[in-house]
C-alpha positions in Angstrom: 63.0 40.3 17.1 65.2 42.7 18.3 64.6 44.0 22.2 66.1 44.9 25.3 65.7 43.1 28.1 65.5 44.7 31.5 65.9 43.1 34.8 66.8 43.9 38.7 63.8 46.1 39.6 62.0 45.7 43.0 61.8 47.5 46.3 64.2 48.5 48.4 64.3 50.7 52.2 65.4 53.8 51.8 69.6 54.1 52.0 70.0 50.2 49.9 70.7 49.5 46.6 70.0 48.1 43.6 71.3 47.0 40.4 69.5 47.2 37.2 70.5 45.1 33.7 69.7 45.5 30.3 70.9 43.2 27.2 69.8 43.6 23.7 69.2 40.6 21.5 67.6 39.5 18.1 70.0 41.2 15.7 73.4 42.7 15.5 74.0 46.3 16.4 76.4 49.0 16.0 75.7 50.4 19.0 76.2 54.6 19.5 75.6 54.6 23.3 73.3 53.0 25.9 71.5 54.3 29.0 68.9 54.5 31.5 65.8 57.1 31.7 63.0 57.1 34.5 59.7 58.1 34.7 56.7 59.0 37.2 53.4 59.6 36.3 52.7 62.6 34.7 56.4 64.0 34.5 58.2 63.5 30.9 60.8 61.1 31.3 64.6 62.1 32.3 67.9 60.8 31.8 69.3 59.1 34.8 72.6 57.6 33.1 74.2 56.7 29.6 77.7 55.4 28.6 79.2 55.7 24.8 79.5 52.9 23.5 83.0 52.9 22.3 84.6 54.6 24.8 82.9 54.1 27.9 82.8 57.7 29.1 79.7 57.7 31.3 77.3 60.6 31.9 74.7 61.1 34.8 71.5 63.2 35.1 70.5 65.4 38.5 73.7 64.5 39.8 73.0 61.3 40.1 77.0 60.3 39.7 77.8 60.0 43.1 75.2 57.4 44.1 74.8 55.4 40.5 77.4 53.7 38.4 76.7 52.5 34.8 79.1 49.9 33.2 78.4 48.1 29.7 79.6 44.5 28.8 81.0 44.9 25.0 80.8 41.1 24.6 77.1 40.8 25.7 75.8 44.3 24.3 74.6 45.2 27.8 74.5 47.7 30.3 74.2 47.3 34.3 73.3 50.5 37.0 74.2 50.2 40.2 71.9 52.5 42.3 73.5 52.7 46.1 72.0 55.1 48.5 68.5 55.0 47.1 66.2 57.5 48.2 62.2 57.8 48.1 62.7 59.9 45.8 64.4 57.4 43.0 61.0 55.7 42.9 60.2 55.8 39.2 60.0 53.2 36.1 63.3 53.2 34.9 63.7 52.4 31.3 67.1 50.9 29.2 67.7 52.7 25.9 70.4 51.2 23.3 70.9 54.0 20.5 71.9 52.6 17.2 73.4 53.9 14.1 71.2 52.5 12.0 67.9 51.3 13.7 68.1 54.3 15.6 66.4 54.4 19.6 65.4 51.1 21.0 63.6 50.9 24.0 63.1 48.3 27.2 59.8 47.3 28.6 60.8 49.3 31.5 61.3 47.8 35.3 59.9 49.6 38.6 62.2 50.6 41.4 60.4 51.3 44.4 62.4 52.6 47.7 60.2 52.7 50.6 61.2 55.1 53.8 
């Protein structure tokens, strides 16, 4: 069964950091780009962060770049954010994305960030 698998969610004081995982497994890919969205209640969800796959040039949402990093592991089909600085205001569900080139969007199950003042 093919699925990403999220992990590194919790809560955090305002001003900390995080760092958020996701590896696909259950089949082979051929993998266009990978990424993180995040999503409040009620709001549509919004890019935070993606990378392309094959040449690693990464791309942030809401100017998020100078407080998250996103890296991808080639070997492992995986992607890692590093959220530093956190603010109340990054509380959301934060969901992994892999975009393939022939299955098309796969999404995570999602993982909460919480960041508490």
């Amino acid at each position: 069964q093919v699925q990403l698998v999220e992990s590194g969610g919790g809560t955090v004081q305002a001003g900390g950091s995080l760092r958020l995982s996701c590896a696909a497994s259950g089949g082979t890919f051929d993998v266009m780009d990978m990424g993180w969205f995040r999503q409040i209640p009620g709001v549509d969800r919004r890019i935070v962060a993606r990378i392309s796959w094959r040449a690693g040039s990464a791309h942030y949402g809401d100017a998020l770049g100078g407080r998250f990093t996103i890296t991808r592991d080639l070997a492992k089909t995986a992607v890692s954010l590093q959220m530093d600085t956190l603010e109340p205001e990054d509380t959301a569900m934060y969901y992994c994305y892999l975009d393939d080139y022939k299955r098309g969007r796969i999404w995570g199950q999602g993982t909460q960030v919480t960041v508490s003042t």
